[in-house]
Steps between C-alpha positions, in 0.01 A plus 500: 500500500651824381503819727302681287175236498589454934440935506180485238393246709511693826408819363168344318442337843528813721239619189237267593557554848422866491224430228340223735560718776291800344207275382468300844417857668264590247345158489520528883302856462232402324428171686437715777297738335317181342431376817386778644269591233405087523313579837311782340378361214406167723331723705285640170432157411365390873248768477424405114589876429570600142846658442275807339355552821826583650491860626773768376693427829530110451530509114809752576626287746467182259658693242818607690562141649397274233764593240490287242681447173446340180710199624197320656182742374396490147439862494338774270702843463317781594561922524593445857489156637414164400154311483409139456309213558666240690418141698694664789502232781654250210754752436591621834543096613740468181732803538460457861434201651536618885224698430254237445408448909384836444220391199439132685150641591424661189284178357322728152735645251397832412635727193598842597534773298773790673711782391887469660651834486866536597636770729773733416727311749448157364561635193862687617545107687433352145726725340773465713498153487497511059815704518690356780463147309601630146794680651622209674494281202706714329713576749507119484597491116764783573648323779546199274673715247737625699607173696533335177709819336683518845628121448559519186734785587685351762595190304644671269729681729542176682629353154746816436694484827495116468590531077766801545835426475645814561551683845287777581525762718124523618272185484150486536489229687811493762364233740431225240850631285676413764330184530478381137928599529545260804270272347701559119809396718432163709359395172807529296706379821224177473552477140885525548490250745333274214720530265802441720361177583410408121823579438660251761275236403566551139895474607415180661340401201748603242808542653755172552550489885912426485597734210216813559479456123165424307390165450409310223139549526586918446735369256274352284240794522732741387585290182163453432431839505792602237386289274149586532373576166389835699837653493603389152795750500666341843830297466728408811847323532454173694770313685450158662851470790526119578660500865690151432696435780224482726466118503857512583493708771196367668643109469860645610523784733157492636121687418613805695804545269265440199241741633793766532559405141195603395485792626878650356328383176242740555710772634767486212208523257335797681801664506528442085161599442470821731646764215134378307217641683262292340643172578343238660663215653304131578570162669309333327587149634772336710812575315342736232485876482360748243521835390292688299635867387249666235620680185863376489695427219692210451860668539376593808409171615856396392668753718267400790578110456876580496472682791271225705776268374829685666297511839408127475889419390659723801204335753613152356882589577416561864249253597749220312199353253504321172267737378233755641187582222447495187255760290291469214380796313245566226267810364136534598242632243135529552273282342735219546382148756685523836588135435664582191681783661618250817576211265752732320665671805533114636668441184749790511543361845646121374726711309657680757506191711736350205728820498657480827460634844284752537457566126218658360331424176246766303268291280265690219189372314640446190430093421175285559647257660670698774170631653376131526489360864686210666234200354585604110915486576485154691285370195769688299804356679347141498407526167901588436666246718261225342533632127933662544317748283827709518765631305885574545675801420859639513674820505916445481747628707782638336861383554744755520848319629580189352449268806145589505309217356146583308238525729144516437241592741186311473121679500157296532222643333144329553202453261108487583222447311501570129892559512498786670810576696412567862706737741780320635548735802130502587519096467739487761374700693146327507717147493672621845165550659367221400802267609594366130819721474669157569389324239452743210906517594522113470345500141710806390802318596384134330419752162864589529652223536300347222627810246812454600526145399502642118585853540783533713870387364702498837609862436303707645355551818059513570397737799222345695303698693388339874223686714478595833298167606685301317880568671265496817325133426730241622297223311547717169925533576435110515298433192759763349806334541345115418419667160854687462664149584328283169622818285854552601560585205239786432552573917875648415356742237197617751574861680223528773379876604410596799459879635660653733228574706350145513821379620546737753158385676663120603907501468406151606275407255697689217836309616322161481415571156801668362709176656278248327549681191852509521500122526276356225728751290236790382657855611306774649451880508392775735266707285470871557794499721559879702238593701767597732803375745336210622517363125886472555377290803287285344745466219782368732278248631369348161784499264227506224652466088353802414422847600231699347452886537197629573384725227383788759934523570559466115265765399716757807826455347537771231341775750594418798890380661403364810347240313780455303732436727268256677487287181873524423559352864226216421691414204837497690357270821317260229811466303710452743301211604474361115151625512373606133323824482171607339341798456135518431225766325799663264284712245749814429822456273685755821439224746637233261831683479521614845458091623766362240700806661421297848608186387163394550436102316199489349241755437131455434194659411276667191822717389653119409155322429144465589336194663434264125313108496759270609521323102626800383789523684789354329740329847 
């Protein structure tokens, strides 16, 4: 009920009141004149007198008492008065029923014929009473008018001081300012109070309790949304970090140590990341973190990786670990399916895994079968091992001293469907996840021994390349050297590869296998050899055949002199200790001349020759 109906209400009741009021009296006035006038026209009909017979006296008196109107007399106007015929006991006991005790002995009904006249002070009464009703109904209608325009007023000051912004200097309404202001303020201190909460309980929610970074759950929303068709012009670097040694740790030095682990994971990569204000960094599982960083190009991303890598080198250094994380990174477009987008960042992540320590591998969208998930590479891979749907390829090394025999470093390409050659680095990458590194290695190795048995004249040497699982896979090493031992032979003429990096993971391992080597009577070679002092290290303790240089060193030399003195000293140490020396990735005719100048022995790479099909090399 609104405050303007509860005021009409009251002021339309204190209206009937008064109007009730003024009636009752009047009612009350003439009852008693009725009755009064009752006892005298009772006493006419006793004596069976006629009202004409009335004298001047009683007729006057009649007429002054007996006022009535034309409510209850069916009257006649005339000049002065009124005159009519009337059944006035039946009347007088309708109007006024108290009356009738004073007509109970009136037993004939007689018709009367009178003249009323009014006096001048029933008519000033009458009068009076006309113009004191009309002016109180419309002092009634006014009143309504007003109440109603007075409400309507008020609310819409009420509204102003509650809708105004702005400070005034005079309000109209002080009292409930001040109130709506104290009011305005526990509210917002309420609504504060709200959102701080929402905001720790979407923490809880979103937020991964040992790192403080968001969870996979957040991670996967804010994919989602970039490649909502809705933001068609969005596109975002993405980087999966694979925390590796965590399995280590935890089986090693204890949960505590690999919980610390964790968390210098997600400190070094917060520290990366903090010079891009839009980054976003995720642990998205156990071992796995992500980043997200919007509107970056790939050089960028490069610079970023790089830099993630020589904190995770300097963190492996002083914790003493094989390796720390690895990181995956790809490009994010809208439109494209998040699986599509993980699948490929997974991808770029086997590659990295195959680098070395800590590597980091960008993969782009730019074949089919790279964006396919894990099922469509293990049919792939099966399909390959069953089929040795592969084919060999060779890229020379050329001699430049006489005792340096001709060497030939062996390549495997692999064919799919239709003859289509597959990518060999995303292969082994998927092969390594999978766990058939092992024995795509096995059938590589049976295809070159096979070739060699009509290719190969005793002359020259074939480089073999051996993967990380396989120097690491003691029932490979043994299915390795049974195989070398029926082809002695072809065995003396094998040169098996193995980087520098994957031999620096297990000098135990990578002794075992260099020794076994050295006795079925295959040789063996550290490939990209000079990652630093430690190679020198590793050198002394394997005594490979061969040393090759790692084409990062080779492509240095004509710029830079640091690096050249490192390489003369390589060659110096390795040929001191009747180690041959390689150098790899030689594409400009100034690095040719500057190695022969360094008495370097062989030197490969596209300057000399590209990678061509095994047949059409002529041993």
């Amino acid at each position: 009920m609104t405050d303007y109906f509860r005021c009409s209400l009251f002021i339309t009741f204190v209206f009937v009141c008064v109007l009730a009021s003024s009636l009752s009296f009047s009612y009350n006035s003439l009852n008693s004149s009725l009755a009064i006038q009752g006892s005298v026209v009772n006493d006419a009909l006793s004596q069976k007198i006629s009202l004409d017979s009335i004298n001047d006296h009683n007729a006057k008196l009649l007429t002054e008492r007996l006022a009535l109107s034309q409510l209850f007399i069916q009257t006649e106007s005339v000049s002065s008065g009124w005159e009519s015929n009337i059944n006035y006991p039946t009347l007088i006991q309708l109007i006024f029923p108290q009356l009738t005790k004073n007509f109970s002995g009136a037993t004939d009904l007689f018709s009367y014929t009178f003249k009323l006249k009014f006096s001048e002070k029933d008519n000033a009464i009458i009068q009076l009473l006309s113009s004191f009703v009309i002016s109180l109904f419309i002092a009634y209608i006014l009143c309504l008018i007003s109440v109603k325009r007075l409400l309507i007023n008020l609310e819409r000051k009420v509204l102003g001081e509650i809708s105004n912004t702005t400070k005034l200097k005079h309000h109209v309404f002080p009292t409930v300012t001040r109130l709506l202001a104290q009011h305005k303020a526990d509210l917002h201190k309420e609504l504060q109070d709200q959102h701080d909460k929402i905001e720790s309980l979407s923490k809880q929610i979103n937020m991964d309790n040992l790192t403080g970074l968001y969870n996979r759950f957040y991670f996967r929303g804010e994919l989602v949304d970039i490649l909502s068709d809705k933001k068609e012009s969005q596109s975002a670097i993405l980087a999966l970090i694979r925390a590796t040694a965590l399995g280590h740790i935890n089986k090693h030095r204890g949960f505590q140590r690999g919980d610390n682990y964790l968390k210098d994971i997600s400190n070094i990569l917060k520290q990366c990341t903090k010079r891009y204000p839009d980054s976003r960094l995720y642990r998205v599982s156990g071992p796995d973190f992500a980043i997200i960083i919007p509107n970056m190009t790939a050089a960028v991303a490069h610079k970023l990786a790089r830099e993630i890598k020589a904190n995770l080198d300097e963190y492996q250094s002083l914790h003493d670990l094989e390796n720390v994380a690895y990181i995956g990174i790809t490009t994010v477009h809208s439109g494209q399916q998040p699986e599509q987008v993980l699948a490929r960042a997974d991808t770029a992540l086997a590659k990295a895994q195959l680098e070395g320590p800590n590597y980091w591998a960008f993969q782009q969208q730019d074949a089919q079968q790279e964006n396919q998930g894990q099922s469509y590479w293990k049919d792939v891979i099966e399909e390959i091992i069953n089929k040795r749907s592969l084919m060999l390829l060779s890229q020379p090394v050329q001699p430049i001293h006489r005792n340096m025999k001709n060497y030939q470093e062996i390549y495997t390409r692999f064919i799919g469907n239709n003859n289509a050659m597959l990518p060999t680095h995303t292969l082994f990458a998927m092969a390594q996840r999978l766990d058939y590194t092992v024995k795509i290695d096995q059938i590589i190795i049976e295809n070159i021994i096979s070739n060699s048995r009509t290719q190969m004249d005793g002359t020259s040497h074939w480089g073999v390349n051996l993967t990380s699982h396989s120097v690491q896979s003691s029932a490979f090493i043994v299915w390795l050297e049974r195989l070398l031992l029926r082809e002695p032979n072809i065995a003396s003429n094998l040169v098996f590869e193995i980087d520098e990096v994957i031999l620096e993971r297990n000098i135990v391992s990578s002794k075992r296998v260099i020794d076994m080597l050295r006795r079925v009577g295959s040789r063996s070679a550290i490939s990209k050899f000079g990652h630093g002092i430690s190679s020198f290290k590793l050198f002394k303790e394997l005594k490979p055949n061969y040393i090759k240089i790692d084409s990062g060193l080779v492509q240095a030399i004509t710029d830079d002199n640091a690096s050249q003195q490192f390489l003369r000293m390589i060659v110096d140490v390795a040929h001191r200790m009747s180690c041959q020396v390689i150098a790899e990735g030689v594409e400009e005719l100034a690095q040719k001349q500057l190695l022969e100048s360094m008495y370097v022995d062989g030197i490969q790479g596209y300057l000399i020759s590209r990678p061509a099909p095994l047949s059409k090399i002529a041993c």
